[in-house]
LUMBAZA-224904 format. One record per residue (C-alpha): x, y, z; residue number from 1. Coordinates in Angstrom, 1 decimal. Example, Ala and Ser with C-alpha at 12.3 -4.5 7.8 and 13.67 -1.06 7.14 Angstrom:
residues 2
REC      px      py      pz    k
REC    12.3    -4.5     7.8    1
REC    13.7    -1.1     7.1    2
end
This chain:
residues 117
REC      px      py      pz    k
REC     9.8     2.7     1.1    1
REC    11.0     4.4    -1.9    2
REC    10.3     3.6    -5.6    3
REC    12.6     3.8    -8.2    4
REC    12.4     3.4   -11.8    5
REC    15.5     1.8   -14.0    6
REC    17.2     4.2   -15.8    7
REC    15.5     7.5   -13.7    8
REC    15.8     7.1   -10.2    9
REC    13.2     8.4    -8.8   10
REC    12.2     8.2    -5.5   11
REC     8.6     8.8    -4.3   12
REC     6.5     8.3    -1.0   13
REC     3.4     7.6    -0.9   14
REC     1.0     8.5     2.4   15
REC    -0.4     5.6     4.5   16
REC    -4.3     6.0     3.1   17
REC    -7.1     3.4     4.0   18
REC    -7.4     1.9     0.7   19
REC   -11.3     0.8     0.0   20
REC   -13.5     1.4    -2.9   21
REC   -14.2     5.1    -3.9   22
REC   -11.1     6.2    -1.9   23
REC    -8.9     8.4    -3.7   24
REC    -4.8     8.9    -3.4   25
REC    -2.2    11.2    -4.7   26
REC     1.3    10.0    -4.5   27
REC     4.6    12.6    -4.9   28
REC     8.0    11.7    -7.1   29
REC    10.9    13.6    -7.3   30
REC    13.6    13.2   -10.0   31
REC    16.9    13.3    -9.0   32
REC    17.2    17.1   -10.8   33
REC    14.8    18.3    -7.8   34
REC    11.3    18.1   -10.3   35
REC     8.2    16.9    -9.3   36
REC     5.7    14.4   -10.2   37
REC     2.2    13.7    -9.1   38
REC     0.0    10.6    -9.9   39
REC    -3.4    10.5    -8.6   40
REC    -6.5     8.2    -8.4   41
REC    -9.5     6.1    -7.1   42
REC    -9.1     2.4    -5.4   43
REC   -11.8     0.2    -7.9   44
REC   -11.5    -2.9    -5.7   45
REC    -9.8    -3.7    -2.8   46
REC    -9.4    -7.5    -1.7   47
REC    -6.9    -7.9     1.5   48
REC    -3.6   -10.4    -0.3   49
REC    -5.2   -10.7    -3.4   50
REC    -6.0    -8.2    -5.2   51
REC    -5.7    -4.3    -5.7   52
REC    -7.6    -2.4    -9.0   53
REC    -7.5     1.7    -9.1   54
REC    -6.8     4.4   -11.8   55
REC    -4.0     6.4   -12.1   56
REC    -3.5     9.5   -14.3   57
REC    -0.4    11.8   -14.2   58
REC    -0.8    15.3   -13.3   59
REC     0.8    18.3   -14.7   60
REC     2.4    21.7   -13.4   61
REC    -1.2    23.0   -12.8   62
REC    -2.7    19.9   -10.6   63
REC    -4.4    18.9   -14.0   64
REC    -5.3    15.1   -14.1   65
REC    -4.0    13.8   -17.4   66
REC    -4.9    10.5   -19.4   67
REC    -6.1     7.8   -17.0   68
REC    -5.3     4.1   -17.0   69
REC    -6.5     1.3   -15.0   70
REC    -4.1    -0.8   -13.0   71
REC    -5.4    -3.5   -11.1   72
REC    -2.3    -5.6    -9.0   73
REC    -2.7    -9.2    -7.7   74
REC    -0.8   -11.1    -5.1   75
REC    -0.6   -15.0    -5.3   76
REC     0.6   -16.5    -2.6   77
REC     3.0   -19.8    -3.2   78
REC     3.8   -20.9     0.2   79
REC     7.3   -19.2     1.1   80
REC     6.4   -16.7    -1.8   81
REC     4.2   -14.2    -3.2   82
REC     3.6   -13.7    -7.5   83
REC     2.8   -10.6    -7.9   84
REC     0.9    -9.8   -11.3   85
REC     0.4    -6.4   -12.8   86
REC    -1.8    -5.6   -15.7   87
REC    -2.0    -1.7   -16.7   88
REC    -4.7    -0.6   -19.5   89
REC    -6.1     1.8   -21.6   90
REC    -3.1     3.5   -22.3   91
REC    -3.1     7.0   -24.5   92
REC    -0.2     5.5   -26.4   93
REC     2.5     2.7   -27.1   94
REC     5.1     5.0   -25.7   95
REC     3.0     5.6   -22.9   96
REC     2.5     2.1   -22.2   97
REC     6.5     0.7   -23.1   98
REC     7.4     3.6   -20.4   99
REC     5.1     2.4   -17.6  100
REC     6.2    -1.4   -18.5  101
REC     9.9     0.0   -17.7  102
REC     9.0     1.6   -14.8  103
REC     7.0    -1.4   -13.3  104
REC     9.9    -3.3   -14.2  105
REC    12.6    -1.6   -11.6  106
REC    10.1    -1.0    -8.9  107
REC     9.6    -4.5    -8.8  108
REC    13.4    -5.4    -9.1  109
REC    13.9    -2.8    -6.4  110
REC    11.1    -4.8    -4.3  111
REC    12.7    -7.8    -4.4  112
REC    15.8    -6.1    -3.3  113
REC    14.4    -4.9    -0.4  114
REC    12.9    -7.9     0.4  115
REC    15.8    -9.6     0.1  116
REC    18.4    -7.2     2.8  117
end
């Protein structure tokens, strides 16, 4: 699947990775101007349809591991449908966190589109 942000349009793929605690992962971006991006992390707690909590810190040019937030995902399930919650913290910054909010917001929309072809 690829993941795409509002206003940038990036795509990304991420490998298929057994997700359990102390795992790590390292998904790839690239803007549509051919540049790169790398987010990496551990899996905190894994919980099969319910629940997903792991870090994730940007990296730069060098492979360096910047700031690191903690993103934990849970899936509700409502009969013919699924709420899916998302709660990101301990952000470096407000624009930090406004930018990630933005971002969550059109990979979800772009979810629901997919789910809805």
């Amino acid at each position: 699947m690829i993941l795409s942000t509002r206003h940038d349009n990036i795509g990304g793929r991420a490998q298929r990775r057994r997700r359990k605690p102390g795992a790590s992962y390292r998904l790839g971006m690239t803007a549509p101007d051919g540049a790169k991006f790398w987010l990496s992390g551990i899996y905190q707690d894994v919980r099969h349809n319910q629940r997903l909590t792991y870090t994730a810190a940007w990296e730069d040019a060098e492979g360096h591991r910047g700031h690191e937030t903690l993103v934990t995902v849970t899936f509700d399930d409502q009969g013919s449908a699924t709420k899916i919650v998302i709660h990101q913290a301990r952000f470096a910054s407000r624009v930090s966190r406004d930018s990630h909010l933005d971002g969550w917001a059109g990979t979800l929309e772009n979810l629901a589109a997919f789910l809805n072809e």
